[in-house]
N, C-alpha and C positions, 0 to 999 in steps of 0.2 A: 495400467495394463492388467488384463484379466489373468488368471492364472493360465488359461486355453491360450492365449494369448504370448504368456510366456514360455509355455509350451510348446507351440509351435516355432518360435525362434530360436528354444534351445535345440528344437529337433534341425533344423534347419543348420544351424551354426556346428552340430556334428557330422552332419552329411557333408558340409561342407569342409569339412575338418576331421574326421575320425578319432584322431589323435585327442580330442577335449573331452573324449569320453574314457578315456585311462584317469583323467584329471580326477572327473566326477568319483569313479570307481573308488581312486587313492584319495576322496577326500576322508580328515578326521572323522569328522560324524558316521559315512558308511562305516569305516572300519569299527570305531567304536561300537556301532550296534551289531554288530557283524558278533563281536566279543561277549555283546549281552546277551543276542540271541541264544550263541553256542554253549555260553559258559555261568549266562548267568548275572555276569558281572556289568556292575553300571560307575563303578568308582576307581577302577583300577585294582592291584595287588592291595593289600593290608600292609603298612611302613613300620618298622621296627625303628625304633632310636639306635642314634649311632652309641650312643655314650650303653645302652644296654646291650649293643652286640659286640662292642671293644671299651667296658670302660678304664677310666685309667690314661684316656690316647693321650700320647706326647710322642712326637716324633719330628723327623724330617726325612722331605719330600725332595731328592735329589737324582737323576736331574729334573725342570719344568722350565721350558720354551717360552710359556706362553702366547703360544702361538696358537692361527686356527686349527677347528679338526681334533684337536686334543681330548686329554681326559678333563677333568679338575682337578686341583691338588688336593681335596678329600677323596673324590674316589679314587687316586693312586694311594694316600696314607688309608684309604677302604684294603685294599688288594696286599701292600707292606703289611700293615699289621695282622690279617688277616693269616698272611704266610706264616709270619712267626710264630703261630699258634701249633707250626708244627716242628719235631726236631731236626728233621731234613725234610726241606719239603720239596718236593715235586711239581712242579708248576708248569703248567700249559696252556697255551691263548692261543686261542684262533682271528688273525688280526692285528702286524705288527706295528704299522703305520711308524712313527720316528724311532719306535724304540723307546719309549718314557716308560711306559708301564713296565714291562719286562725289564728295564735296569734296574726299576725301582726293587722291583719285588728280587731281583737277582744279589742284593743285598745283603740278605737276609736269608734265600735260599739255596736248596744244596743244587739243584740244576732244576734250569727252567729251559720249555723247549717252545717256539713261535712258528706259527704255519700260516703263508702268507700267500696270494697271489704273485705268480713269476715275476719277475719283471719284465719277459716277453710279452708274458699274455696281456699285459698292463699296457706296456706300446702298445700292443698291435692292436687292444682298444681303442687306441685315442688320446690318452693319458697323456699329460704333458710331462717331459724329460725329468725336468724339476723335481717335478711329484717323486714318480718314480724313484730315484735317485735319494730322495730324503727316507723314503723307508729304509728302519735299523740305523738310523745315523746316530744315535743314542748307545748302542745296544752290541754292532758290529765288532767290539772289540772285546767282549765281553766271554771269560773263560767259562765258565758256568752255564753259557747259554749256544744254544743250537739253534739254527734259522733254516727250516725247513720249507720251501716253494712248491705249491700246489693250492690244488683249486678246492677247497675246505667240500663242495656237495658232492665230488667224485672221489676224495684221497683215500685211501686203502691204510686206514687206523690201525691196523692189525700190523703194519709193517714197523710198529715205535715199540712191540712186545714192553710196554709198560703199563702201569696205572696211576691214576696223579692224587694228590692230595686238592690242591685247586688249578682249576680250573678258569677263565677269563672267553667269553667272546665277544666281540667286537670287530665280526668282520661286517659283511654286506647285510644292512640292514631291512631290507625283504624279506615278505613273510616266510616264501618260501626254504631261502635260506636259514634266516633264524631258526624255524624247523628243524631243519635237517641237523646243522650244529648243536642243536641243546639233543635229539638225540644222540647222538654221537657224545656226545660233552657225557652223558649221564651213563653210557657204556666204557668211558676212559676212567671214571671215578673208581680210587682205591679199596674205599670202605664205606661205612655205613656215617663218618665222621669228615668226609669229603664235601668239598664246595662248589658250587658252580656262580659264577658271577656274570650277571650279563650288564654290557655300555649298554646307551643309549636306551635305559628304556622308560627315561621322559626327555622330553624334550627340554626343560629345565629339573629343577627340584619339585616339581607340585605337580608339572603337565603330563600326563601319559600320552605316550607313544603307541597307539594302536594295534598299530601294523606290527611293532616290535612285540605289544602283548601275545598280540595272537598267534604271533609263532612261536614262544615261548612254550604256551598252553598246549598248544597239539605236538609241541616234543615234547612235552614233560608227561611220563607217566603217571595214569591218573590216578595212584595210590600216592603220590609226592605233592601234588599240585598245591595240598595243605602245605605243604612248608616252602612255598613262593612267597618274599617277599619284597617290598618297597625297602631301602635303606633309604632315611629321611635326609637329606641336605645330598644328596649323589643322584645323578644322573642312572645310579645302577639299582637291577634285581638281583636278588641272592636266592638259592634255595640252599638250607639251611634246616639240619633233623634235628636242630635242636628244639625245644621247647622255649621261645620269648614271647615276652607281650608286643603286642602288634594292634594298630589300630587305624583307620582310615583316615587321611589328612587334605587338606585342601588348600588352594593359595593362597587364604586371607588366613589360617591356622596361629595360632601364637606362638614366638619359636621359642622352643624348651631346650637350646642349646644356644650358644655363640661360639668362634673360636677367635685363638690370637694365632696371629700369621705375621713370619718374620720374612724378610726378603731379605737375599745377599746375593751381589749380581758374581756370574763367573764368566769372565772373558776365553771363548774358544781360542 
């Protein structure tokens, strides 16, 4: 089939369909060039080693489900350790899902607060009961931690009169969205020693997430954008004013770390 040829049945199969052209638009490749055009970038953020931005890790990861949808248990002992780097810290997510992350860090911190879609507006999406009902099932009983419902691109920030030490989003992962929350994220920060941590922004350890870079990049002020980066073996970006070495990595990379990981099951 000639390329004219398959052009006209892709044009054909959209008229007939509208809907397969959101598909094309959200494909990897668009967005990715989309990233290079704007910014530059053709390899993702620059990755920092975990053992150079916490070395020394030894912890545990309490609670983890193991279930879908989740973090990893590095990027929660990412987010744990992370905390404790402060003497009281402050901690805020946008994004509460079961409540793993925020218990974890709730450990360790002096209050932590979560801002999550209602649970109304969740029904009256669609959402199955289920779902709904398991956000904060981790976290719900938790004195240190405040559960705040609202819709993270309209909420009115100015109403929490605080500022945080870190920071966590992981809510809806559109560009749009991402946006707006990493601004907002970067006007809740304390000081010049504050973190912002964002999920999802590969799709595994190696794969970049696009659509999540690219909202990243248009909230992040463009005097910061140098201190964006990859954390190696986590699904997450950090921006971070510290000064580490950082370098580009890729899926076939030789890994300069391993971990030992204990399991001990706890019956609810």
């Amino acid at each position: 089939m000639s390329k004219l040829q398959k052009l006209l049945k892709a044009t054909k199969l959209i008229l007939q369909n509208p809907a397969l052209l959101n598909k094309v638009l959200d494909a990897p490749e668009v967005k990715q060039n989309e990233v290079k055009q704007k910014y530059g970038m053709t390899e993702g953020l620059k990755t920092i080693q975990i053992s150079d931005l916490l070395p020394n890790l030894n912890d545990t990861i309490e609670p983890f489900s193991f279930l879908d949808g989740g973090s990893t248990p590095l990027d929660l002992l990412l987010l744990k350790t992370l905390a404790k780097r402060y003497k009281e810290c402050e901690y805020f997510e946008i994004g509460t899902w079961r409540g793993e992350s925020v218990a974890n860090v709730a450990s360790v911190a002096k209050h932590c607060t979560t801002l999550n879609l209602p649970d109304t507006d969740m029904l009256a999406m669609g959402l199955d009961k289920n779902y709904v009902q398991s956000h904060r099932f981790f976290s719900k009983q938790l004195s240190n931690t405040t559960h705040l419902q609202g819709n993270s691109l309209s909420y009115d920030y100015t109403t929490l009169n605080k500022k945080f030490d870190l920071v966590f989003i992981d809510g809806d992962h559109h560009y749009e969205s991402v946006k707006s929350d990493t601004m907002n994220a970067f006007k809740l920060l304390k000081d010049e020693h504050s973190i912002i941590v964002w999920h999802d922004y590969g799709n595994n350890p190696t794969d970049v997430r696009w659509d999540v870079l690219k909202g990243i990049m248009a909230g992040t002020p463009e005097n910061k954008r140098k201190q964006l980066f990859h954390v190696a073996n986590t699904l997450c970006a950090i921006y971070i004013s510290e000064d580490i070495k950082a370098d580009f990595i890729n899926s076939f990379s030789t890994p300069t770390n391993y971990f030992s990981i204990t399991i001990k099951n706890n019956e609810l």
